[in-house]
C-alpha positions as CSV (number, residue, x, y, z in Angstrom):
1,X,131.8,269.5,99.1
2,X,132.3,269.3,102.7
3,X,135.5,268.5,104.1
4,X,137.1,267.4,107.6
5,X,139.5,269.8,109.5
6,X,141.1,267.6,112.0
7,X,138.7,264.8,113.0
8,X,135.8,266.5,114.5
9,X,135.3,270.5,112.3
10,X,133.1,269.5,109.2
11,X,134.5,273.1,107.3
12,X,132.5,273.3,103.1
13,X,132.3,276.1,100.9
14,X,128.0,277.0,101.2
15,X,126.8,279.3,98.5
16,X,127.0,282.2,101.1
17,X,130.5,282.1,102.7
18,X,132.4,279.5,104.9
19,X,130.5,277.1,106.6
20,X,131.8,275.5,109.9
21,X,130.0,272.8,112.1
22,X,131.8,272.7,115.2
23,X,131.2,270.4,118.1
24,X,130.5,271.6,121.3
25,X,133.2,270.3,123.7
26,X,130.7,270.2,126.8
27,X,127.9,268.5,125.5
28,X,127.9,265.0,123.0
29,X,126.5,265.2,120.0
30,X,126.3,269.2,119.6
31,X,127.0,271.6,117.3
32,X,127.7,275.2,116.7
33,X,127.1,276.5,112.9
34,X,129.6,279.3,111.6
35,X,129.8,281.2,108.6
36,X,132.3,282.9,107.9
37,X,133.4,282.7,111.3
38,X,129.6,284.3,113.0
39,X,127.9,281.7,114.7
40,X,124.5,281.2,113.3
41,X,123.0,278.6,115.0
42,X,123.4,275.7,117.8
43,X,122.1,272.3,117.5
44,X,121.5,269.2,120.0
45,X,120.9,266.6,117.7
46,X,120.5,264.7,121.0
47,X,118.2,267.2,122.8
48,X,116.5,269.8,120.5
49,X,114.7,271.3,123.7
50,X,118.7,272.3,124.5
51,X,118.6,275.7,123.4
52,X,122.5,277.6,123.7
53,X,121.9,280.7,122.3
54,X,119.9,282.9,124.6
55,X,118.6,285.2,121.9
56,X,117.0,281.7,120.6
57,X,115.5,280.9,124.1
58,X,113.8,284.4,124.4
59,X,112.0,283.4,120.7
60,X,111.1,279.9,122.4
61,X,109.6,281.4,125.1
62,X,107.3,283.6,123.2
63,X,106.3,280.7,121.2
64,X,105.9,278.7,124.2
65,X,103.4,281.7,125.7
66,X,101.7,282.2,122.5
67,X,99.7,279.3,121.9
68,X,98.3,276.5,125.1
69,X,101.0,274.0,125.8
70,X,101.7,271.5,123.2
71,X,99.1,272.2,120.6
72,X,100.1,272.0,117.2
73,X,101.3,275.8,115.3
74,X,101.8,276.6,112.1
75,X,105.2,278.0,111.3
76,X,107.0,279.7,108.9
77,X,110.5,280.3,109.3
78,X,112.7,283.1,107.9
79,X,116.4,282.1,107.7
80,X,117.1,278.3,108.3
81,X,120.6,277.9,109.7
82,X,120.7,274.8,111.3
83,X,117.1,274.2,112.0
84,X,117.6,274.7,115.7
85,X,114.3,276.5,116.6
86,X,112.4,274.0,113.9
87,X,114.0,271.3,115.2
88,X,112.5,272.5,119.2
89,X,108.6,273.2,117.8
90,X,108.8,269.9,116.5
91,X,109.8,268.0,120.0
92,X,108.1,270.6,122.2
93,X,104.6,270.8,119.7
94,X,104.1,267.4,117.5
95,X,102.3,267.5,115.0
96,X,103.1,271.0,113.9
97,X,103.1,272.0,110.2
98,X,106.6,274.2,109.7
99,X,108.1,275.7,106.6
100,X,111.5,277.1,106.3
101,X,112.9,279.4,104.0
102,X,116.7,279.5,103.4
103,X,118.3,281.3,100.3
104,X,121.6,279.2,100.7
105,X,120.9,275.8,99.1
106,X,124.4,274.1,100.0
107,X,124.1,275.0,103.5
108,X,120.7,273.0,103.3
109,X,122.0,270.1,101.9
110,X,125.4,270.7,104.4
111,X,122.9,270.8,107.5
112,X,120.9,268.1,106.0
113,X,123.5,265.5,105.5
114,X,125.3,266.5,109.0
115,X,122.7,267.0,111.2
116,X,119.6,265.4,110.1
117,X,116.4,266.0,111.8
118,X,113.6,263.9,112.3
119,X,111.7,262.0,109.8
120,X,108.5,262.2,111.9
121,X,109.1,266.1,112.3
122,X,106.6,268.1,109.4
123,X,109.4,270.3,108.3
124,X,109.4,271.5,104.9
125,X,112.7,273.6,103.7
126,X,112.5,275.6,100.6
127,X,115.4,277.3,99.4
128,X,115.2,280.9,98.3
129,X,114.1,284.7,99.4
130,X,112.7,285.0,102.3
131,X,110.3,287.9,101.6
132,X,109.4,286.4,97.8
133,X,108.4,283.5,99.5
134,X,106.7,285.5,102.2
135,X,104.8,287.4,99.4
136,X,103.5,283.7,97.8
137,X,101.8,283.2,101.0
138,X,98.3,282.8,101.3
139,X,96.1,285.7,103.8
140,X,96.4,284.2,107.4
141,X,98.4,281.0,106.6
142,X,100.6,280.9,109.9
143,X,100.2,281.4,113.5
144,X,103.6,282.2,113.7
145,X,106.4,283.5,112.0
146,X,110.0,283.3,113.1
147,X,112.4,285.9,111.8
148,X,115.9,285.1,111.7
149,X,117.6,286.1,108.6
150,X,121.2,287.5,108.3
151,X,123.4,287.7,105.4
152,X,126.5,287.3,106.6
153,X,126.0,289.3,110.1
154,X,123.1,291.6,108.8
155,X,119.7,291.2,108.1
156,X,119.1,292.4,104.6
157,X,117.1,295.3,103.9
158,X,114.2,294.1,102.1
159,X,113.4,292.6,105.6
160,X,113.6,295.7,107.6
161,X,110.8,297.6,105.8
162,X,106.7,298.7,106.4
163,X,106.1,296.9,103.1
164,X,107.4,293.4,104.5
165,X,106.0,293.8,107.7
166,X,102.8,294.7,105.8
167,X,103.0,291.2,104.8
168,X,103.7,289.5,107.4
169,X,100.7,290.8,109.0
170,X,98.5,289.4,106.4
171,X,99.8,286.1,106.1
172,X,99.2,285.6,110.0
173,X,96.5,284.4,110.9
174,X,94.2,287.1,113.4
175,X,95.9,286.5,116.8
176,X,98.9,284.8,115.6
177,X,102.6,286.3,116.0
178,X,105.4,287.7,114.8
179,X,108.9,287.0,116.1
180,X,111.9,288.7,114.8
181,X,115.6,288.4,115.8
182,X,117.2,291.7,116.0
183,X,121.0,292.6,116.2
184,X,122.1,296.4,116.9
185,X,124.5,298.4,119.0
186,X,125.1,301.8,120.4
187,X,122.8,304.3,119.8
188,X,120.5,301.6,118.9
189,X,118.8,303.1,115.7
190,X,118.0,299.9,114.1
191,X,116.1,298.0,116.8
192,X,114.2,301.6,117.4
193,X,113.0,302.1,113.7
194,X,112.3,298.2,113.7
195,X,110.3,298.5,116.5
196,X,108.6,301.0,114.7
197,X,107.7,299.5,111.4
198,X,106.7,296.3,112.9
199,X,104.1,298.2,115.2
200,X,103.0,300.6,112.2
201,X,100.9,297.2,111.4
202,X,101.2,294.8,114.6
203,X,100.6,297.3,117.1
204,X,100.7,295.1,120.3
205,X,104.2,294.6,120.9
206,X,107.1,294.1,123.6
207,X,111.3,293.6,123.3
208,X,113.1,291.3,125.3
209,X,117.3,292.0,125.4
210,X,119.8,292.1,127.8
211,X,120.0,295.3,130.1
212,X,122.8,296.2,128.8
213,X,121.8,296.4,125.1
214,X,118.7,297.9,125.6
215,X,120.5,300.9,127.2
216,X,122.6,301.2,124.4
217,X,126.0,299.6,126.4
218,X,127.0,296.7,123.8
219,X,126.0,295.4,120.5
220,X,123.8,292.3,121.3
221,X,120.3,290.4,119.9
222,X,116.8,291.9,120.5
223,X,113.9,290.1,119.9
224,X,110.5,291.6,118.9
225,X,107.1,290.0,119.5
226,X,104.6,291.5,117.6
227,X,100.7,291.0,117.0
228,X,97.5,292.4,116.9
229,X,96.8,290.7,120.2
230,X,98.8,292.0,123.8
231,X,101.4,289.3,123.9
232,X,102.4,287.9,127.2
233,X,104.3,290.3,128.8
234,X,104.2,289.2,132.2
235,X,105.1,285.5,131.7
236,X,107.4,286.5,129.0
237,X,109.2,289.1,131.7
238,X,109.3,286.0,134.4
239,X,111.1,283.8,131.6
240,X,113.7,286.0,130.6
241,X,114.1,287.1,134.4
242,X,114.8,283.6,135.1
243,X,117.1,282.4,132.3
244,X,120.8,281.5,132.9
245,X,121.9,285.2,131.5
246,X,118.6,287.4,132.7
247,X,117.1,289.5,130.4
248,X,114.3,292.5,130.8
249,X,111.0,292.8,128.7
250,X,110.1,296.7,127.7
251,X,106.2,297.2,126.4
252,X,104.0,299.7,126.6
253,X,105.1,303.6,127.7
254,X,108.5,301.6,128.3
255,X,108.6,300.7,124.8
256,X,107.1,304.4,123.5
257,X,109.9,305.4,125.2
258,X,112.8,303.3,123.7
259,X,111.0,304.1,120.2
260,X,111.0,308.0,120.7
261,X,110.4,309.7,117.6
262,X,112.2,306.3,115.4
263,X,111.0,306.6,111.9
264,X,108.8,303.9,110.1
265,X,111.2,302.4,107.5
266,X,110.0,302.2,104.2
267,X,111.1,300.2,101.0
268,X,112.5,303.1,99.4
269,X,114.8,304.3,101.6
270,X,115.6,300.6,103.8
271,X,118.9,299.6,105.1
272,X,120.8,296.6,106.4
273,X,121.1,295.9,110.2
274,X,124.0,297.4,112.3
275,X,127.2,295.8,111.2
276,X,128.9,294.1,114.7
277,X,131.7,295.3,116.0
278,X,134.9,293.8,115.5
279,X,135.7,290.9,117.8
280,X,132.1,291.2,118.7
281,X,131.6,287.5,118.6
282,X,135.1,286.2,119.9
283,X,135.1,283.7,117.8
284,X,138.3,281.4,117.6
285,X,138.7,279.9,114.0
């Protein structure tokens, strides 16, 4: 059950940790989700096109490049949070058909009864495993698919393998892509083998990161946008250029490059993301 702390911090016990919903002191009716002190999400119950995180922006960019303007998208979702990038297809694309998968079912009903989204928006949460629910799919069911799972800080590794991306590939539909939020550090390993596997069976790929991360500086979010088609590099590399903190796009011999000799990761032998550094969030409890 959740519980006040003070009168603003809505603080419950999820099935996965501590959950926090915290509001944002510079914007009305905003929220940052925490568990177990890591921020997982930022919402705008007012404005769900307000995007905070800029890791989130970079995957709302490729989804805004990957299909024309507007038209509907079918999405699935792995790892709900708070709904945020749901919550933006839905205002940004009506009419879209979006499933999300979260294995924490009291962080559902805590993000449900806090932060409600719209009746009109088609989003459909299921709670359990991401890749079981993955493997249910039917061949070519999605035009998208939005990886964004993390058990506490790290993405488990039944998510990080050739097998899962295997399936991902069939339940997209032909030209449709995949989106994955990655979170390493110094020297980088994870996001190189990631890149990797995900190309092994989407080979048309880029990364979009901070400078600094992508040369191995500071622990920080990459994402990957994979498919079997070239996604749009140069308008994705004017977005990120132009956001509030600038990013840089890698593809091509720039991406061979950061891959180098990166092994394909299999079931057998996966392993969770890169733990972050302590104090790597700077979050105040």
């Amino acid at each position: 059950m959740a519980r006040k702390r003070g009168s603003d911090r809505v603080v419950g016990e999820v099935d996965t940790g501590l959950a926090e919903l915290v509001p944002d002191p510079d914007r009305p009716h905003s929220f940052t989700l925490l568990l177990d002190g890591t921020p997982q999400s930022h919402v705008d119950l007012s404005d769900p096109t307000h995007l905070e995180f800029e890791y989130v922006r970079r995957i709302a960019a490729a989804i805004d490049l990957l299909a024309p303007p507007g038209r509907p998208v079918r999405v699935l979702h792995l790892g709900g949070g708070a709904l945020t990038l749901p919550r933006y297809v839905a205002a940004t694309r009506p009419g879209s058909s979006q499933r999300v998968v979260e294995i924490d079912g009291r962080l559902v009903e805590l993000v449900r009864r806090e932060l409600p989204w719209s009746a009109q928006a088609r989003i459909r949460v299921r709670v359990g495993d991401a890749r079981q629910v993955l493997t249910e799919a039917r061949d070519g069911a999605y035009d998208l698919i939005v990886a964004d799972v993390f058990a506490g800080a790290r993405t488990p590794a039944s998510l990080t393998s050739v097998e899962f991306a295997g399936e991902v590939a069939r339940v997209l539909a032909p030209d449709g892509g995949y989106l994955a939020n990655l979170a390493d550090g110094p020297p980088l390993r994870y996001a190189r083998a990631q890149v990797a596997t995900a190309r092994a069976v989407l080979p048309r790929a880029c990364l979009i990161a901070d400078a600094p991360v992508l040369r191995g500086r500071r622990y920080g979010n990459l994402v990957l946008v994979a498919s079997r088609v070239e996604p749009p590099v140069p308008e994705l590399t004017r977005r990120a250029a132009g956001d509030w903190f600038p990013g840089r796009v890698l593809a091509g011999e720039d991406l061979d490059r950061f891959v180098g000799g990166a092994p394909v990761v299999v079931d057998a032998s996966a392993q969770p993301s890169t733990p972050p550094p302590p104090g790597a969030f700077g979050v105040t409890r």
